[in-house]
C-alpha positions in Angstrom: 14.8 4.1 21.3 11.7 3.7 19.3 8.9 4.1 21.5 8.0 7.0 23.6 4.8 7.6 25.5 1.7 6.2 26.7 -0.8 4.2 23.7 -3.6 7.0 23.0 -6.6 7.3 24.8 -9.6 5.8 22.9 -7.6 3.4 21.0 -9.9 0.3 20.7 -8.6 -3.3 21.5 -8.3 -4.7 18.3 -8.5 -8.4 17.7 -5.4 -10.9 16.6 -6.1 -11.9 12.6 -3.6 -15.3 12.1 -1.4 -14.7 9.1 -2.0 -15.3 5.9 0.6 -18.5 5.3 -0.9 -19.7 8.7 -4.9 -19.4 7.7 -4.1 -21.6 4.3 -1.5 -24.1 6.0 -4.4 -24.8 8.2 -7.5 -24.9 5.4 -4.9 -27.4 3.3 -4.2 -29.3 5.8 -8.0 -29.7 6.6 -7.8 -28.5 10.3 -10.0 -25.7 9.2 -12.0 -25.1 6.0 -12.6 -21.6 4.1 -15.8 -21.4 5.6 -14.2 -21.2 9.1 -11.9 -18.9 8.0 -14.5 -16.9 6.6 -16.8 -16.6 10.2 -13.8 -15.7 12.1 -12.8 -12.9 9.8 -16.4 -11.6 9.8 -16.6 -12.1 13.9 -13.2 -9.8 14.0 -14.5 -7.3 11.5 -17.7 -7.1 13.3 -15.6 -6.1 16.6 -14.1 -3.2 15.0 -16.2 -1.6 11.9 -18.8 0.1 13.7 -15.4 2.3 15.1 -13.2 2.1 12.1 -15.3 2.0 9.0 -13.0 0.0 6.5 -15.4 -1.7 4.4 -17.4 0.2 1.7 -19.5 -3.5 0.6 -19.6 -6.0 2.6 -21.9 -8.7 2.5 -21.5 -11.6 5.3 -23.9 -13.9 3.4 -22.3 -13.4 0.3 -18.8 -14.1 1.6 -19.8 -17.5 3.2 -21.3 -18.9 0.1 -17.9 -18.2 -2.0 -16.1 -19.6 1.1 -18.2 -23.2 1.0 -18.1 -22.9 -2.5 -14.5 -23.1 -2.2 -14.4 -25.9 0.9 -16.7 -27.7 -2.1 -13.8 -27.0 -5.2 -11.3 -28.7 -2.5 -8.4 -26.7 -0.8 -5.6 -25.3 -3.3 -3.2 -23.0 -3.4 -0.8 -20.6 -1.7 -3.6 -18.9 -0.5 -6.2 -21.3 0.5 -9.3 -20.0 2.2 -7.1 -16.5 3.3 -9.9 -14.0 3.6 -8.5 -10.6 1.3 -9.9 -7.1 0.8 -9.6 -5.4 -2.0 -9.6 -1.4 -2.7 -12.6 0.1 -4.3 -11.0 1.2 -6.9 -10.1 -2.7 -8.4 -13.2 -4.2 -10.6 -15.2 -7.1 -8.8 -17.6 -8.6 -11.0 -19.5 -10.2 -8.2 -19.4 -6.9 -6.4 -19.3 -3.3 -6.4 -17.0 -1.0 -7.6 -17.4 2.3 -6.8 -14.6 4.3 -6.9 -15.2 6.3 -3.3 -17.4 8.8 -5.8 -21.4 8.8 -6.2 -20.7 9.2 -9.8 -20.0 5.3 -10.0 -22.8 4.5 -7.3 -24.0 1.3 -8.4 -21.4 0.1 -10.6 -20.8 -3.3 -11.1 -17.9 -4.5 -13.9 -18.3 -7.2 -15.9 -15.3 -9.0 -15.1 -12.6 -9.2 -12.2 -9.0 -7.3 -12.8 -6.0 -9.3 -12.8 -5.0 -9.2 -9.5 -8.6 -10.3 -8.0 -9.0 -13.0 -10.7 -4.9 -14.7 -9.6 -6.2 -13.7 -6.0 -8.7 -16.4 -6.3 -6.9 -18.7 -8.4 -4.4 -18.8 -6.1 -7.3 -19.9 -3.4 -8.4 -17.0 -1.6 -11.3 -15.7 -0.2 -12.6 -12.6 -1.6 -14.3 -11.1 0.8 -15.1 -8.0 0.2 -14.4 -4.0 -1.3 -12.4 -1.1 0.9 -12.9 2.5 1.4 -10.8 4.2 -0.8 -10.4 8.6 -1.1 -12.6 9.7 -3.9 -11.1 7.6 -6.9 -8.0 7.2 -5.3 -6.4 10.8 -5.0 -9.8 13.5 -3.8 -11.7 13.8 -0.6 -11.5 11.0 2.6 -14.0 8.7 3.2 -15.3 7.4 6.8 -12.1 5.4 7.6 -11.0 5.9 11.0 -7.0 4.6 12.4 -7.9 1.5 14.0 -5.1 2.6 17.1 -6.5 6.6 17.6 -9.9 6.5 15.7 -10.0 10.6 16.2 -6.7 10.7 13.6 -6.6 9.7 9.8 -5.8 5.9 8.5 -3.4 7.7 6.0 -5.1 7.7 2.0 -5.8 6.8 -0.4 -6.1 3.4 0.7 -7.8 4.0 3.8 -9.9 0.8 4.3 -7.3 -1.5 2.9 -4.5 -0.5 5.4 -6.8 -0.2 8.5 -8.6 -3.3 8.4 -5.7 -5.2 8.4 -4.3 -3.1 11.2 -7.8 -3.7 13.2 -7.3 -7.7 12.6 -10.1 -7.7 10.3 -8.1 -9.7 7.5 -4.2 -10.7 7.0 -4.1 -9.5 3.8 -5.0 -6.4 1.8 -4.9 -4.9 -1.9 -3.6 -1.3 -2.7 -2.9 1.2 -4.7 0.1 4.1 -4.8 0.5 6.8 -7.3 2.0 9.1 -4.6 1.9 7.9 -0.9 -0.9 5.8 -1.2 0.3 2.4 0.5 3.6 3.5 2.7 1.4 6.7 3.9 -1.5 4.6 5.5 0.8 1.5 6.2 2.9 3.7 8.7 0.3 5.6 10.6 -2.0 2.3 11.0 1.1 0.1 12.0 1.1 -2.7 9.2 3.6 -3.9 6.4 3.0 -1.9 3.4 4.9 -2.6 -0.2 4.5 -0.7 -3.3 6.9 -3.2 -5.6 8.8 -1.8 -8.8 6.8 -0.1 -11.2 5.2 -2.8 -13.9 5.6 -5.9 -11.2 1.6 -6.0 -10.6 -0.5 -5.6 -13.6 -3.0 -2.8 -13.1 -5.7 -4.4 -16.0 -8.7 -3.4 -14.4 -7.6 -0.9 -11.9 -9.3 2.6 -12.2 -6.4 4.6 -13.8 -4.9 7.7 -12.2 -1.7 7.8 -14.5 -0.3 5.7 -16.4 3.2 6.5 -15.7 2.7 6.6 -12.0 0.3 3.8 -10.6 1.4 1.2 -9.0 -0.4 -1.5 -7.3 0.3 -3.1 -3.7 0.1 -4.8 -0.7 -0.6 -4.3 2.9 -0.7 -7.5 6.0 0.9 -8.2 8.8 4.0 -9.8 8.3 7.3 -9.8 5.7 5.6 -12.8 4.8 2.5 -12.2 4.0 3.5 -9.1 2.1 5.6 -12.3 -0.3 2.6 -14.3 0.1 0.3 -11.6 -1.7 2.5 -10.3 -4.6 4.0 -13.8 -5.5 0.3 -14.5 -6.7 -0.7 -11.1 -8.4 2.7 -10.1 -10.2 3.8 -11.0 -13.5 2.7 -10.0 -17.1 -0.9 -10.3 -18.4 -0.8 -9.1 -22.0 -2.8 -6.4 -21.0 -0.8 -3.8 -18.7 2.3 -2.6 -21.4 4.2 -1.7 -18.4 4.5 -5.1 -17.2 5.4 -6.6 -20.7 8.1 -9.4 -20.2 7.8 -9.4 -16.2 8.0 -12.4 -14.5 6.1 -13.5 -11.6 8.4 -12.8 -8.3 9.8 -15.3 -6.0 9.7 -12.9 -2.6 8.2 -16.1 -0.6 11.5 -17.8 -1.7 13.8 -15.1 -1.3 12.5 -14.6 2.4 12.6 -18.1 3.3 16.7 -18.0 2.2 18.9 -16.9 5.7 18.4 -13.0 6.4 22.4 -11.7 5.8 23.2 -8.2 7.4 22.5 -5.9 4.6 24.5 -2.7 3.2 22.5 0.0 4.3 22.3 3.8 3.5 20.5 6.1 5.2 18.8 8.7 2.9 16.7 11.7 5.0 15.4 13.5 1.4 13.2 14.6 0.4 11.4 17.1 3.1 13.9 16.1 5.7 12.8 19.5 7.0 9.2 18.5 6.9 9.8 15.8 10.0 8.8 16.2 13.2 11.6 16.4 15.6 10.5 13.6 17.7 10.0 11.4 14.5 13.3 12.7 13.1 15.3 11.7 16.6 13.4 8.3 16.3 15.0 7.7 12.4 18.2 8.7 13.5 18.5 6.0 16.1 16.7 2.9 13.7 19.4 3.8 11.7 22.4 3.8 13.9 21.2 0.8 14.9 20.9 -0.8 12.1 24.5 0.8 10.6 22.9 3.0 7.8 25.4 5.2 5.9 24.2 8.6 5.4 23.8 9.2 1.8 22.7 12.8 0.2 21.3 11.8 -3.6 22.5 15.3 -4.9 20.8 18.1 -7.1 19.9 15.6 -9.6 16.5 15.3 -7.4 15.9 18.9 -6.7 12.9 19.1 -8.7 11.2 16.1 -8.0 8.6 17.3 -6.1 7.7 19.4 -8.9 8.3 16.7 -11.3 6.1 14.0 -9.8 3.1 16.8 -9.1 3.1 17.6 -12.7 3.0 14.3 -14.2 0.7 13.1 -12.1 -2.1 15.7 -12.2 -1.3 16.0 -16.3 -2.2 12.4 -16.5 -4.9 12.5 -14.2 -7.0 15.6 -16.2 -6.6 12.7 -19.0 -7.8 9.7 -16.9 -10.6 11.8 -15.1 -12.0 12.9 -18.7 -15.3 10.6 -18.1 -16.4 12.2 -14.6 -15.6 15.4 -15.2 -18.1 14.9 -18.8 -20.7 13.4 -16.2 -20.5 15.4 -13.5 -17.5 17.7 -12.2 -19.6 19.4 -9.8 -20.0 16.1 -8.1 -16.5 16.0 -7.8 -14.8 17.3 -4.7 -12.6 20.6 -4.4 -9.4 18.4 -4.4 -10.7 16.2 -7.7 -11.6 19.3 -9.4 -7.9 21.0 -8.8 -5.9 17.8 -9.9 -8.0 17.9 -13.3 -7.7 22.0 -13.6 -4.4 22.4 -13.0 -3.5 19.0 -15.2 -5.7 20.6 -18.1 -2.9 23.5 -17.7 0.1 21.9 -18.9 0.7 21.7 -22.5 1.8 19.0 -24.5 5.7 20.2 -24.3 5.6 21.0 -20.9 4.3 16.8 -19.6 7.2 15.5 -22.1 9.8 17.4 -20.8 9.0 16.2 -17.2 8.8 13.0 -18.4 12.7 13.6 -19.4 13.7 14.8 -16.1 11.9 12.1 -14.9 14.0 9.5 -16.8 17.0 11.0 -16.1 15.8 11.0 -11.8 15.7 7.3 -12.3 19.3 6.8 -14.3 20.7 8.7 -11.7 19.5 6.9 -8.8 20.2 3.4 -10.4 24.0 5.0 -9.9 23.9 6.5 -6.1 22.3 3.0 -5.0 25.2 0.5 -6.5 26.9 0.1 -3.6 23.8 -0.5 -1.3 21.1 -3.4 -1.0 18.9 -0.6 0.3 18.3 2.7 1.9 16.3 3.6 4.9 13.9 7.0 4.6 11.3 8.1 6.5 7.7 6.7 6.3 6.0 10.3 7.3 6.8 13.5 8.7 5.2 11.6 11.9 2.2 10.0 13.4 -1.2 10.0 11.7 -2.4 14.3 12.0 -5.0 14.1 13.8 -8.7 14.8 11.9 -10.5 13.1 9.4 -10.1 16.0 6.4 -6.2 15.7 5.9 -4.6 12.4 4.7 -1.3 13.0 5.6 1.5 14.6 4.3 3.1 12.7 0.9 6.3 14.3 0.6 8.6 11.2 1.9 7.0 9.0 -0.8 6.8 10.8 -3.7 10.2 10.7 -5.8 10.1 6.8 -4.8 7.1 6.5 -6.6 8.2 8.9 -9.0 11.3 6.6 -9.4 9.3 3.1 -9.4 11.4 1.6 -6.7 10.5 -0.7 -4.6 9.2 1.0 -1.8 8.2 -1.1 1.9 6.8 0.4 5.4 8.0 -1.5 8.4 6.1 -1.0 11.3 8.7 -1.0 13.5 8.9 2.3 15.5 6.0 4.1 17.8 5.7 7.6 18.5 3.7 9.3 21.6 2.3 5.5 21.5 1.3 5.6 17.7 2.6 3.8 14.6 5.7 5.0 13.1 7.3 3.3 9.7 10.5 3.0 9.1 10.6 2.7 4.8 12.7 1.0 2.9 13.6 1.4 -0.7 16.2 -0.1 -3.4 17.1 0.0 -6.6 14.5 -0.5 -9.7 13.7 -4.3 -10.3 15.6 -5.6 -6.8 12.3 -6.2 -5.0 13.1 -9.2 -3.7 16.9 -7.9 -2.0 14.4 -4.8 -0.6 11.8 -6.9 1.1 14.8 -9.1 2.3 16.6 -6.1 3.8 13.1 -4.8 5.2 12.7 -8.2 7.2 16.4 -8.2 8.4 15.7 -4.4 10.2 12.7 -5.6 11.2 14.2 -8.3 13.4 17.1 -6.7 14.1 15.0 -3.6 15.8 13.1 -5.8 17.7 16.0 -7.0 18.9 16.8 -3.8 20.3 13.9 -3.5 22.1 14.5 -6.5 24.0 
């Protein structure tokens, strides 16, 4: 039912990364220290990046030293000693942050964002910085897809997403104004989860839009998705859209019994836009998993339209500082978003912030009866080539929406990766990620 074909020629072997909650069990318990950790996570990415590409800085000496200087500060936290990458596009202070554009060659922040600083509070190893498309949403960088290294990792998290699927680390940071987690989660095969809007704050994150950004999470397992945004979410007085937000409890929420969950099965947007294959594949997950169809209605006609707007109004507005530096450093892609966003007039961005609004009241009503809806991930498999990062379409109005939003790796294609997503209602992160895990088992199931 969900896998047809042969695995692609070329694909290299990839090495088996332990899980996250299994690397800092072990590093508590003193059956292996942080510096242990670290060596095996460098001998694995070692295997891979001269095919893949992942990592834009990585320094092996560097990493060990933080890791004894951990082993030294004792073991702590949910995280102990779990070697994470972060995205290029997140400030480091003890590294680079470069944004995937030679205008920021060299940069170096003077402090760590949010998310890195509770990273390593919670106990983790920061190992190093990710490839990421040129700041976050313009041309591809060298990344390859760990499983057919001639197709694209998806963008714009390109290093974050593959190195976790190549066994390099369990656990990886993101970013998603568009597609920008799901996208590369499905066509490298991990566990991808762009939470509700304002969960993560994005304090030191290289804006795109304000309305729009979200950060996330890729790894291996359900688990280690809970793992990862149960110590980077909650309010930091800095990012207003997480004002009042609580840390989340997924770890908890997973650990509860997995109930069968109501499930509706939503094929917009760009049904039409899936391959037939991919499309035959959908329709069986969700028979199996007893999805009722459910057609959201006109109310979302235009959110294609509405989603491209905001976000390239917002990003002309972010992108102000390059384009005074250097636009013609910028690529052809960078230098559209920031033309085309310079053309919309004041009027124009608030009234699709409206329609916006009102997308979001009216899905809050379609989804009552339901713990979550299945969509798909992509139109199919990673395209082949480097130049295109994949189509965006099947993420867009969830982002535009700030649901919760999770890849499950749980189909294959012709032998390649295909995600099954999951999405929910605004703020019900933890039901999502529940219902996410229940498919999950319940397809492997099927398989036998």
């Amino acid at each position: 039912m969900t896998t047809t074909g042969p695995s692609p020629e070329g694909a290299p072997a990839l090495p088996h990364c332990p899980s996250a909650g299994e690397i800092a069990a072990r590093v508590r318990s003193g059956r292996e220290s942080a510096a242990e950790a670290c060596a095996a996570a460098l001998g694995r990415i070692a295997e891979t990046e001269p095919a893949i590409h992942a990592w834009c800085h990585l320094d092996g000496a560097a990493a060990q030293a933080r890791a004894r200087a951990l082993d030294d500060a004792g073991p702590h936290g949910p995280l102990a000693g779990v070697p994470v990458a972060i995205k290029d596009i997140v400030d480091t202070a003890d590294m680079p942050t470069e944004n995937g554009t030679p205008l920021d060659a060299g940069r170096r922040p003077q402090a760590d964002a949010t998310v890195v600083r509770r990273l390593r509070a919670a106990g983790a190893l920061v190992l190093g910085k990710t490839v990421t498309t040129e700041l976050a949403c313009g041309a591809h960088g060298a990344t390859r897809n760990p499983h057919a290294p001639a197709r694209t990792p998806g963008g714009s998290s390109s290093g974050s997403a593959a190195t976790v699927a190549a066994g390099g680390v369990p656990l990886a940071l993101g970013s998603q104004t568009a597609g920008s987690v799901v996208r590369p989660a499905t066509f490298c095969g991990v566990w991808g989860m762009k939470p509700s809007f304002g969960t993560i704050p994005r304090s030191g994150i290289t804006r795109l839009c304000r309305t729009l950004d979200h950060a996330g999470v890729f790894a291996g397992s359900a688990g280690d998705v809970a793992l990862g945004i149960d110590a980077i979410a909650g309010d930091d007085g800095l990012d207003q859209a997480c004002a009042g937000r609580a840390p989340t409890r997924l770890a908890a929420a997973l650990a509860l019994p997995l109930g069968r969950p109501r499930l509706a099965l939503i094929r917009e947007p760009a049904w039409d836009e899936v391959e037939p294959g991919a499309a035959a594949a959908y329709e069986a997950a969700a028979a199996e998993l007893g999805a009722e169809p459910l057609a959201p209605g006109p109310a979302f006609a235009r959110a294609k339209a509405v989603h491209r707007g905001i976000m390239r109004r917002e990003i002309a507005h972010a992108f102000a500082p390059w384009w005074g530096r250097g636009a013609a450093q910028l690529s052809d892609i960078a230098r559209e978003h920031v033309e085309e966003g310079l053309e919309i007039d004041a009027a124009a961005y608030l009234s699709l912030l409206d329609e916006a609004d009102a997308m979001r009241r009216a899905f809050a009503q379609i989804m009552r009866p339901y713990d979550a809806a299945l969509t798909p991930a992509a139109p199919g498999p990673a395209p082949e080539g480097l130049e295109f990062t994949g189509n965006r379409a099947q993420q867009s109005l969830w982002t535009l929406l700030g649901v919760p939003a999770i890849n499950v790796p749980a189909l294959k294609l012709d032998g390649l990766p295909l995600g099954l997503q999951v999405i929910g209602r605004f703020g019900a992160d933890a039901e999502v990620l529940r219902a996410a895990a229940w498919c999950a088992g319940r397809l492997q199931e099927a398989r036998g």
